[in-house]
Structures are given as C-alpha cells and as structure tokens.
Rosetta silent file (secondary structure, phi, psi, omega in degrees, C-alpha in Angstrom):
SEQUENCE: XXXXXXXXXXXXXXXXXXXXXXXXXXXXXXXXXXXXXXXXXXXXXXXXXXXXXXXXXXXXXXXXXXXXXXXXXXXXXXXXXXXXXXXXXXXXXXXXXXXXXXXXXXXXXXXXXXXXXXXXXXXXXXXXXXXXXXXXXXXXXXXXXXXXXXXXXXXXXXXXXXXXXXXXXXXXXXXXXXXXXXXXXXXXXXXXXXXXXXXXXXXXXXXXXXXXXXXXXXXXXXXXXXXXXXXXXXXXXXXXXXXX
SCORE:     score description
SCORE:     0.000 S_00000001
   1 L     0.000  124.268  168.430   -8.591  -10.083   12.282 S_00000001
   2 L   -95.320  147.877  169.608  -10.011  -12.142    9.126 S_00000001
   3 E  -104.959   87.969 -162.817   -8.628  -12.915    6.308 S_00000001
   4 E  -111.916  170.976  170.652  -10.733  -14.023    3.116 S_00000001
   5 E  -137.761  131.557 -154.765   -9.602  -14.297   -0.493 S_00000001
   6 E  -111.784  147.225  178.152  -11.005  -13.054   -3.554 S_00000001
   7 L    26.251   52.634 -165.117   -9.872  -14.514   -7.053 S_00000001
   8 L    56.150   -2.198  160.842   -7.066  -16.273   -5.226 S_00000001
   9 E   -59.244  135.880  151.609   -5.737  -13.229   -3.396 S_00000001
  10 E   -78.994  126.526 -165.112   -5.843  -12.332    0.146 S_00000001
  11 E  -110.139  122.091  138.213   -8.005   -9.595    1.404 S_00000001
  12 E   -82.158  142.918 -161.849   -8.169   -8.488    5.179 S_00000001
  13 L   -76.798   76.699 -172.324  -11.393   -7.410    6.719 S_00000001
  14 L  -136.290  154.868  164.881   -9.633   -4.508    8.979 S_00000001
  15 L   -88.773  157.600  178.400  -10.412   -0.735    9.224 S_00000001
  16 L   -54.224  -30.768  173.759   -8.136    2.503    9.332 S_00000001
  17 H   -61.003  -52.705 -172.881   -8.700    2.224   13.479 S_00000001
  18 H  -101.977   26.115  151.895   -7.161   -1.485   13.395 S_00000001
  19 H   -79.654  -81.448 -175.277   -4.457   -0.813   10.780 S_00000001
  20 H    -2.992  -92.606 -143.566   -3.574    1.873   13.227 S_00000001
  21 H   -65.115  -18.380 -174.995   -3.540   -0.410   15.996 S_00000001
  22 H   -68.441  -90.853 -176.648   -1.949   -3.610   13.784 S_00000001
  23 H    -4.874  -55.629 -149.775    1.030   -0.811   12.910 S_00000001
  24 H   -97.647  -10.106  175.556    1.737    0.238   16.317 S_00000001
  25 H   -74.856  -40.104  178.234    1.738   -3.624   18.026 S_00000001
  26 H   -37.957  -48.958 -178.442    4.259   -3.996   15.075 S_00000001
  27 H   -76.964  -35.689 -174.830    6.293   -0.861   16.357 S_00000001
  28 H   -93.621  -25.533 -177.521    5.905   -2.047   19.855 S_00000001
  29 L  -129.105   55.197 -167.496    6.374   -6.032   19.306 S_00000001
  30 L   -62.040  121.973  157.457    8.535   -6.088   16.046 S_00000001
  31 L   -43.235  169.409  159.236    8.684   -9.584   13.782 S_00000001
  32 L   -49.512  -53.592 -161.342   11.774  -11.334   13.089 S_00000001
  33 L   -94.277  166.392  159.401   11.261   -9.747    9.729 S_00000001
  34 L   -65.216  107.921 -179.123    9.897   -6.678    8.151 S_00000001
  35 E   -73.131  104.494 -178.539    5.813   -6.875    8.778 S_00000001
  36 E   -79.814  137.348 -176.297    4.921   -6.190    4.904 S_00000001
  37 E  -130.527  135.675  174.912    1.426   -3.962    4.532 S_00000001
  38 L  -148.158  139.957 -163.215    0.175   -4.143    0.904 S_00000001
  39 L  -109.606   95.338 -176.087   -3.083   -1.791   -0.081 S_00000001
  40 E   -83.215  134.875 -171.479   -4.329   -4.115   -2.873 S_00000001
  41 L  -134.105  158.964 -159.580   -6.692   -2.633   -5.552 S_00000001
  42 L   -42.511  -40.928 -165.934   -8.625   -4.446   -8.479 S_00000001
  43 H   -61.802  -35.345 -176.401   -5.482   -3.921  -10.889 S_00000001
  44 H   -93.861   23.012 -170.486   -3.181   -5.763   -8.726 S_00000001
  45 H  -104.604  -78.110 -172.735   -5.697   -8.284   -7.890 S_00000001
  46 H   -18.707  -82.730  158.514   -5.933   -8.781  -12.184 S_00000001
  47 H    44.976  -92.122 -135.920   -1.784   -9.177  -11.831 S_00000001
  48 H   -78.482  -39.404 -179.884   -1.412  -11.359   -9.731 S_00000001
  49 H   -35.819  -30.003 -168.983   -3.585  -13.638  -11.899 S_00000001
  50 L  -125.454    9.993 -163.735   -0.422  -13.975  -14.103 S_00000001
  51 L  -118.450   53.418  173.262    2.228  -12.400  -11.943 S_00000001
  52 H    -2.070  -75.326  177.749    3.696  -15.538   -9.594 S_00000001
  53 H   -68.183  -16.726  159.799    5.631  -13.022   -7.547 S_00000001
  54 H   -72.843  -76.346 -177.103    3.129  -10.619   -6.944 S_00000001
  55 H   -47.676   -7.508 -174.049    0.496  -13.217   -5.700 S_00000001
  56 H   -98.572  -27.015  166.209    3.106  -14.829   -3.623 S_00000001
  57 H   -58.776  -14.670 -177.464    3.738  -11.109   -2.141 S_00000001
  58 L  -134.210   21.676  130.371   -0.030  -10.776   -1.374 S_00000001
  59 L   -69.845  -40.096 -173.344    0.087  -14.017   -0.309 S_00000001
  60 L   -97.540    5.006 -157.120    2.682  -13.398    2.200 S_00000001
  61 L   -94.631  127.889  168.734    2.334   -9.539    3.468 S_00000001
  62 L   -60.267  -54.827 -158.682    1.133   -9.740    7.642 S_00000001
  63 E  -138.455  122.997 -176.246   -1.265   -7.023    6.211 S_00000001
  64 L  -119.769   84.807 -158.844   -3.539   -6.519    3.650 S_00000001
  65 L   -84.557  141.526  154.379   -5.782   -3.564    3.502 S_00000001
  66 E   -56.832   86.133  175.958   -8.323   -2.968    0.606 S_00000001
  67 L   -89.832   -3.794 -175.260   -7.524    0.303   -1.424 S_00000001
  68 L  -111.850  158.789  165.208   -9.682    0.344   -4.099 S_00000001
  69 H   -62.756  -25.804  157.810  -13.719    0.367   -3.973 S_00000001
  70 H   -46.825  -45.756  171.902  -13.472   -2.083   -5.874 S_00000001
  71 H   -95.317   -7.359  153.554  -12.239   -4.962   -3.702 S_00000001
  72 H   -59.018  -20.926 -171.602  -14.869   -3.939   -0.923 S_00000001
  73 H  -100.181  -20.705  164.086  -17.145   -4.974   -3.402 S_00000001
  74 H   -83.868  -11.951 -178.288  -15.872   -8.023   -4.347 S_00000001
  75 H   -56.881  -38.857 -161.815  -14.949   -8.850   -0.918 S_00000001
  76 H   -95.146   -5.235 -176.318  -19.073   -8.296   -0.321 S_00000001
  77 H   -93.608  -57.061 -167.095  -20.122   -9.952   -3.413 S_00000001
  78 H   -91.402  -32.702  164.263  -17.945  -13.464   -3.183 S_00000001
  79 L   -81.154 -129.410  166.194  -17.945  -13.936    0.711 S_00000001
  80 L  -112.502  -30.289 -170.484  -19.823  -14.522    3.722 S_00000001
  81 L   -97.118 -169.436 -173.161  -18.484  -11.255    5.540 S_00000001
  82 L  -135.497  124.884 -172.027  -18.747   -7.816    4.795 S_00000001
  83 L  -115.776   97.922 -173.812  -16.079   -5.370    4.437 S_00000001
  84 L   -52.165  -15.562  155.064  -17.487   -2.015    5.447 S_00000001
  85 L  -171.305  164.891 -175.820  -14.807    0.179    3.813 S_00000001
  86 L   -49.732  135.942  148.399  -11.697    0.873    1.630 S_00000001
  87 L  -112.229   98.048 -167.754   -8.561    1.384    3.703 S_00000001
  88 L  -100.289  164.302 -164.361   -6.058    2.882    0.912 S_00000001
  89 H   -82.012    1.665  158.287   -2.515    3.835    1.664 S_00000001
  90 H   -96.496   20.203  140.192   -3.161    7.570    1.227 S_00000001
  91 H   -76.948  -32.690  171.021   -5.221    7.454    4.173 S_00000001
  92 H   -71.330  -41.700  172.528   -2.822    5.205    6.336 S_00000001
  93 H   -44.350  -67.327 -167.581    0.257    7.139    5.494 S_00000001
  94 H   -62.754  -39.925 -147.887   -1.132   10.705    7.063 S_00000001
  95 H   -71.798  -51.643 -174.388   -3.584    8.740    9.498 S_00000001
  96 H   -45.872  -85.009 -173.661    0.293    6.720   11.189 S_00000001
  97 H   -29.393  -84.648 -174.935    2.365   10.012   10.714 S_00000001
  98 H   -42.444  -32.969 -172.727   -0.308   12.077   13.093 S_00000001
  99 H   -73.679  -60.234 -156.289   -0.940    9.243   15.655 S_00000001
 100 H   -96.154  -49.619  161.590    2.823    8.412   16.054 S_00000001
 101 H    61.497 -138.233 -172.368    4.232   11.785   15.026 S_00000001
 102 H   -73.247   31.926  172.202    8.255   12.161   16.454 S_00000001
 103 H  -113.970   -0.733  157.868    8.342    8.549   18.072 S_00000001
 104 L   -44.665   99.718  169.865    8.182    7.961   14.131 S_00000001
 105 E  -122.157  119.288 -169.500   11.534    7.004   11.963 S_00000001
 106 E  -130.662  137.929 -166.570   10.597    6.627    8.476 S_00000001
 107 E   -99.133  100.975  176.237   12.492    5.961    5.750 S_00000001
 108 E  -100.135  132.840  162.773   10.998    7.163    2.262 S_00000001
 109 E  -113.280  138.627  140.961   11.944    5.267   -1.140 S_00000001
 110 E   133.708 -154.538 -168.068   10.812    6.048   -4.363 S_00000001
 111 L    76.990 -169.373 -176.335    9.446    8.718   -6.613 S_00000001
 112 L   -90.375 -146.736  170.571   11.379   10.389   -9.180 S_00000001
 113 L   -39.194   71.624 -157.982   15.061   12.598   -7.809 S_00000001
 114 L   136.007  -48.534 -155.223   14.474   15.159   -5.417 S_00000001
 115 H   -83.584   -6.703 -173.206   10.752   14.192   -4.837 S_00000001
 116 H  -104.404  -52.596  174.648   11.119   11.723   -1.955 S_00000001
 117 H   -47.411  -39.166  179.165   13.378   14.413   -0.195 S_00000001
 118 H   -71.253  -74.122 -119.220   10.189   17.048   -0.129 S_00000001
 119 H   -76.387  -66.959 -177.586    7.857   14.476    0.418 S_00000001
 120 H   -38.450  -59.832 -162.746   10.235   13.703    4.111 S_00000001
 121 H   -60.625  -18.896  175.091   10.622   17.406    4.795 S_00000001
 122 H   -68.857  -69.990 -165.679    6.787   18.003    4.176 S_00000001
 123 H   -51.784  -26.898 -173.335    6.032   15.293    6.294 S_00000001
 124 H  -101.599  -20.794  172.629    8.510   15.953    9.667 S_00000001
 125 H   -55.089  -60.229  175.475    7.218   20.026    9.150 S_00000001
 126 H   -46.535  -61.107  159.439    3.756   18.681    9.563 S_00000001
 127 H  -104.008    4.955  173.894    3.975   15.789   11.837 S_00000001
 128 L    62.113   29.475  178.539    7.332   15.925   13.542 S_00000001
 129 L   -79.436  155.199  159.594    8.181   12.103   12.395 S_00000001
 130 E   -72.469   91.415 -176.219   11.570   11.393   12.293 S_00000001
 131 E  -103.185 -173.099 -153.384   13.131   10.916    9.177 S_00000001
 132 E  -141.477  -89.296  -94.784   16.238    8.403    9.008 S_00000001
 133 E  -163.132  159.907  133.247   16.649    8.127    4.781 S_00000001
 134 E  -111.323  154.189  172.081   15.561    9.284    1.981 S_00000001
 135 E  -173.212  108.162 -177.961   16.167    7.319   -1.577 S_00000001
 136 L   -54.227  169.147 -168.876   14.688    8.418   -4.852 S_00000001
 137 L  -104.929   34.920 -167.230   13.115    4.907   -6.774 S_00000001
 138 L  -143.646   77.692  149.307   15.265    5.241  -10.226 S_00000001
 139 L  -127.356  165.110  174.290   18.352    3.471   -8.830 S_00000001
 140 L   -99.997  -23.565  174.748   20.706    0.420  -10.370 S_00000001
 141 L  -117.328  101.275 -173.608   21.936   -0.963   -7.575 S_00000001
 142 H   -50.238  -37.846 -166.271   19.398   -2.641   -5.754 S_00000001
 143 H   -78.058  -47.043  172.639   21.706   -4.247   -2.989 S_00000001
 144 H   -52.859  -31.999 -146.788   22.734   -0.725   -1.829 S_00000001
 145 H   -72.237  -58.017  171.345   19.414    0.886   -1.633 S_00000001
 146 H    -4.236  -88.833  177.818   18.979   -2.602    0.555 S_00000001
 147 H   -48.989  -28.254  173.800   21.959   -1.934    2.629 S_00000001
 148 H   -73.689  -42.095 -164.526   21.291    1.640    3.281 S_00000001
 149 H   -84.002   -6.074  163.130   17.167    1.292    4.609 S_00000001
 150 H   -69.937  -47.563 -156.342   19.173   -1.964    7.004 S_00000001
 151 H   -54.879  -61.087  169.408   21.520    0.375    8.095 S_00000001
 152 L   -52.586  -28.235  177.562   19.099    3.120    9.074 S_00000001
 153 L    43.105   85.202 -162.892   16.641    0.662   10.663 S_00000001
 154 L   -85.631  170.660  164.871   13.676    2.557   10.033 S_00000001
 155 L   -89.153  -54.282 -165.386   10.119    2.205   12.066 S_00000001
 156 E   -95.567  106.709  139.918    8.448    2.917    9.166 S_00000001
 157 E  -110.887  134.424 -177.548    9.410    2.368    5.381 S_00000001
 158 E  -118.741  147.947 -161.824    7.613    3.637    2.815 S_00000001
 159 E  -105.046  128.435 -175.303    7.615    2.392   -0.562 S_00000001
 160 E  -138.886   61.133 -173.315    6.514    4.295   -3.220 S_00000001
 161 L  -104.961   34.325  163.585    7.735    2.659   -6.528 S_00000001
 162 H    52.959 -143.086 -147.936    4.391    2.158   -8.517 S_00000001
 163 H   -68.136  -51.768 -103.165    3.738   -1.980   -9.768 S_00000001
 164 H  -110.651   -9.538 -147.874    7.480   -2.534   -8.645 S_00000001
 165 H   -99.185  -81.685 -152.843    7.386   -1.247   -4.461 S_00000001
 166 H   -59.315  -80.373 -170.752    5.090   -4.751   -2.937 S_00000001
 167 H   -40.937  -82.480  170.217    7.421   -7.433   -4.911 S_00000001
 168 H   -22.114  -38.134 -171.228   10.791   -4.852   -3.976 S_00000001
 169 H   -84.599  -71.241  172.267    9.454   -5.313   -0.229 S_00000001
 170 H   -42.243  -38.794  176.499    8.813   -8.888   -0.196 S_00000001
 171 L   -92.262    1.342 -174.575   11.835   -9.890   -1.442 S_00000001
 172 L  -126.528   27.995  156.134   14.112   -7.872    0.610 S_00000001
 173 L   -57.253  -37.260 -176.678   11.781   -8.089    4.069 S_00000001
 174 L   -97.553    8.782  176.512   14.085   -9.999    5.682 S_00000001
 175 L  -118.655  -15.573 -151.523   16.984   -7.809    5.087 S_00000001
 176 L   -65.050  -52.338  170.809   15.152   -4.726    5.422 S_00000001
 177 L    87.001   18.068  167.771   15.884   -4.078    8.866 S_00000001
 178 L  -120.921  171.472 -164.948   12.601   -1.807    9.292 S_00000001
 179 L   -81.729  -32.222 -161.346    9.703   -2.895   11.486 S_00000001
 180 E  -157.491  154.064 -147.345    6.736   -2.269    8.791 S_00000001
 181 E  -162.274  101.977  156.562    7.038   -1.756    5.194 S_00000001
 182 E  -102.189  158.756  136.755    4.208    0.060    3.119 S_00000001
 183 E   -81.021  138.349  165.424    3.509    0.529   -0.564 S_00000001
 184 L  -133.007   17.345 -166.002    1.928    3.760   -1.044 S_00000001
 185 L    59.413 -159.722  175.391    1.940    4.685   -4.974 S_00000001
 186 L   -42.714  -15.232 -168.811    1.927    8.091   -5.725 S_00000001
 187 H   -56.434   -4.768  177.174    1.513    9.527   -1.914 S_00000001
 188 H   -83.331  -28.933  160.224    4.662   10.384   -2.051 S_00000001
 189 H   -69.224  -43.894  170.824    4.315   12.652   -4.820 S_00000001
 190 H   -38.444  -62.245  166.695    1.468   14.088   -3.022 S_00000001
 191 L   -46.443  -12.111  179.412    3.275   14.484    0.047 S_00000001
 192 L  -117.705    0.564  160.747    5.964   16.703   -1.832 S_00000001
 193 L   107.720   -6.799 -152.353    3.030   18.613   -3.312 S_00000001
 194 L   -84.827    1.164  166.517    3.856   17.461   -6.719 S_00000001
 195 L  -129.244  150.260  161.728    0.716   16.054   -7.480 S_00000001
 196 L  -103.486  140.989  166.676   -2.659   16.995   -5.558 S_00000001
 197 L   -30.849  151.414  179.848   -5.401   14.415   -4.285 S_00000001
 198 L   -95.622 -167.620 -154.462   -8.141   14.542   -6.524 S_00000001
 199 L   -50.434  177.148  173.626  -11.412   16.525   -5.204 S_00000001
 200 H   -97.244  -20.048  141.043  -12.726   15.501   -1.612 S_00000001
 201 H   -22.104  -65.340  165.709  -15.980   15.068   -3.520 S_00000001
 202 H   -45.572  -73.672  169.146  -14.476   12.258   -5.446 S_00000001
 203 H   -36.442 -110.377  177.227  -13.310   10.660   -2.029 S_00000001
 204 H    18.437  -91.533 -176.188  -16.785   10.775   -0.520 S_00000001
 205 H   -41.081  -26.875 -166.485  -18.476    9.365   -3.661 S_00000001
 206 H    86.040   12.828 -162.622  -15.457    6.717   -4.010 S_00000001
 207 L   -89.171  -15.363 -171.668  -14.633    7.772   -7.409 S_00000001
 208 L   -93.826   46.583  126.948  -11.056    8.514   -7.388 S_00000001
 209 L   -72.604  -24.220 -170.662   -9.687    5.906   -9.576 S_00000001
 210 H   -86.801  -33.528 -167.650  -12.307    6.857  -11.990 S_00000001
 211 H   -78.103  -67.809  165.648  -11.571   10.813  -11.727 S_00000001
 212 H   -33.348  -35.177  143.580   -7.761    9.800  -12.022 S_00000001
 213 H   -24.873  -96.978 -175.873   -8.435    7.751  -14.931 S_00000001
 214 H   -10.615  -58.006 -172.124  -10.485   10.395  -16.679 S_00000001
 215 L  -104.709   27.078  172.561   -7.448   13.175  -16.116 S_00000001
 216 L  -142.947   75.422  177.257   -4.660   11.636  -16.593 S_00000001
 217 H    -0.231  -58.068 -167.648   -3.938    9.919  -20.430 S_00000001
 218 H   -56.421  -57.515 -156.508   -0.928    7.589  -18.771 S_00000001
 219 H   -61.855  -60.891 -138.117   -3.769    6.175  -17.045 S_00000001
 220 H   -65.695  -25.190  158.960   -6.184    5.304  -19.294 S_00000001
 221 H   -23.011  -53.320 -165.282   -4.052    2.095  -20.331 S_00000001
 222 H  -109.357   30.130  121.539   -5.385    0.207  -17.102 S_00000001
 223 H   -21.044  -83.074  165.918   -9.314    1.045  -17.872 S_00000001
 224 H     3.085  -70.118 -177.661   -8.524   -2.837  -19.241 S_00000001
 225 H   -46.249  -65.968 -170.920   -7.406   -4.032  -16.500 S_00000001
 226 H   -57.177  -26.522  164.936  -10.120   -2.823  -14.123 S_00000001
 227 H   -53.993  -75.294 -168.362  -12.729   -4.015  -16.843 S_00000001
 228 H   -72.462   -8.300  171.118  -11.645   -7.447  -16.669 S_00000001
 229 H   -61.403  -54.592  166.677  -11.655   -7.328  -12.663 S_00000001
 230 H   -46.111  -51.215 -172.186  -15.575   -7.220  -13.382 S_00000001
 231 H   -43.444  -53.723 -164.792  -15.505   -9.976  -15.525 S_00000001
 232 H   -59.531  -61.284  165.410  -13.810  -11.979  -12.921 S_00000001
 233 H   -22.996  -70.328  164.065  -15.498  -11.420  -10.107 S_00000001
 234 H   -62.758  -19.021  171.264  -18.985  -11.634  -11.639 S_00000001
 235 H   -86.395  -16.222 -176.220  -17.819  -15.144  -13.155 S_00000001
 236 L   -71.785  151.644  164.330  -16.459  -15.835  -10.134 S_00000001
 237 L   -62.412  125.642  147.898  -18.832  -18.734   -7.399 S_00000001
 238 L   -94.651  143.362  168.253  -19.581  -16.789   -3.789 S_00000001
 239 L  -153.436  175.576 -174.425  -18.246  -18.673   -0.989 S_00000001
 240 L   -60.768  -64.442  177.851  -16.650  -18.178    2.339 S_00000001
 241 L    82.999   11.417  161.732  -13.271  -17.850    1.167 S_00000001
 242 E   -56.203  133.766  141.934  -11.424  -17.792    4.868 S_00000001
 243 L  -123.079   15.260  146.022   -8.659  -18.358    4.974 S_00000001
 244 L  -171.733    0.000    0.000   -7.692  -17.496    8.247 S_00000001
C-alpha cells in the first residue's frame, strides 16, 4: 500500500477490495492502539490547511481512503500514481458489515438521540453484526462516552459526528479499546433511514456532493470551501509526493 500526499495531507492509493482486506488483518492482528480509518474529501483536505489537529489526525490515521471525487483527481493531477477510484465511507460501512456480518461487534456513536439506536438495529436486521453500544453524538461528558466504547471493546467503531468524529478518534485511539475506528458522516443517518442516499445515478456519474449541495441549503455554506480546493490544487507543482 502507497501513500502520497496532496496539499500536505496524506492520501492512500487503496481500493474498497484492500480496505476490506486492511480492516480484517486489523480484526485479525489488532495494533496496540485503535487503527484510525479517515475517508478524506476536498473540504477536509481545505481544513486541515488551518486546522493543526485535523492535519495531525490525517497525518496519523493507519488508513486513509479517498471519499470525495475530488481527491482522486488531485491525487491524479499532482502525483506520479494514479488513483483509480473514490473509496467513501458509505461504501465501506455496508461493504465490512456484509463481509464480516455476526463475527462483527460494532459500536455506533453519533447522530442526533435515538438515531444511532435505528441505525444499530437496521444494521444487525440486515447483516447480523453484533452490536456492543450505541451512543447518540450530542453528549457533555466526553470521558464517559470514552469509558463506555473501552469498556465494550468494540471490533468496529463507527464515528459519525460530522467535522468533529476524525479529531474525537485520534485523540482518544489509544483509550478507545476498539480495533478500527471509522468516520462515516451522515451514514448513520442513512442507516436509520432518516436520510436517503442520493440517486444511484448521481453515484455512477460521481456527483453526489454536488446533488447534496444543490438539495440541501445547510450545505451550500461549503460550495467555498470546495471552490478553493480547485484553487489549490491547480496552484499547486505535480510531483511524486510519496511518502511512504
């Protein structure tokens, strides 16, 4: 597995087939630590520019999958390699759960009240994973939430706490007490139904940050962002950019 880095970030050049298999050596041959997975997309690559702990969190995560269309194309525009497609975390999420199914124990955090619990019960109806926790992401005491996903010692935790779930992981990895640690954004509402994927059209084409954009106001804020991702990128020198 390579590793290159675009506008000081780290990208790795892996597929949904060797996420898979990266996951399950994880599950079978467990770090000291929690093995952090972070599905980096132009906005947090913009960030990071100005976000210490976020770049030191995508500095530091054992896995870094491309979720947006966006960083395949800067991946193919500033390096020497080629990164043949996006691997985003609502594709990893479903793609684990079915592979692994009830040798699964996954711990879901985040969303609002209620919405993490559906999201589990959807998910062990479907795929027979195991779940060990549930914890909605609008809590105050951070040290508990902590102590409860040690205590459970999950295979799996998934984080689904918007900007705040890759930094939340990183800094509590070594306390976590689970084997592998995703961010997944919204999949969790998805997974409880409360939002749906946008068209499979969109997927195909690669479009659904743009269709999400489009149809959702709240969104429309980080048009900005992704705008100045261009900038960089085209101002940015190509070069190899390994860095491991």
């Amino acid at each position: 597995m390579q590793r290159v880095e675009i506008l000081g970030t780290p990208v790795d050049l892996v597929n949904l087939e060797q996420t898979l298999a990266w996951i399950e050596e994880k599950l079978t041959r467990p770090l000291p630590h929690c093995a952090q997975i972070i599905t980096t997309n132009p906005e947090a690559v913009v960030r990071a520019q100005s976000d210490p702990t976020l770049k030191q969190a995508l500095q530091e995560s054992e896995l870094v999958t491309a979720d947006g269309v966006g960083i395949v194309w800067a991946v193919n525009r500033l390096t020497n390699h080629k990164l043949a497609d996006r691997v985003p975390g609502s594709e990893i999420l479903p793609a684990a759960f079915a592979r692994f199914g009830s040798r699964l124990r996954v711990y879901f955090l985040g969303a609002l009240p209620g919405v993490a619990a559906r999201a589990a019960q959807n998910a062990q109806t479907r795929w027979g994973i195991q779940v060990c926790g549930v914890q909605d992401g609008y809590f105050k005491d951070e040290e508990a939430v902590v102590a409860a996903i040690h205590q459970a010692q999950p295979d799996l935790l998934v984080v689904g706490m918007g900007e705040r779930q890759d930094t939340f992981i990183h800094r509590h990895k070594a306390r976590l007490g689970a084997r592998v640690a995703i961010g997944v954004g919204g999949m969790i509402d998805v997974l409880a139904g409360e939002v749906r994927r946008v068209p499979r059209w969109a997927q195909k084409l690669k479009i659904e940050w743009l269709v999400r954009i489009a149809s959702d106001r709240k969104r429309w804020s980080r048009f900005p962002r992704l705008l100045k991702f261009v900038r960089l990128v085209l101002a940015s020198p190509r070069a190899p950019r390994v860095i491991r």
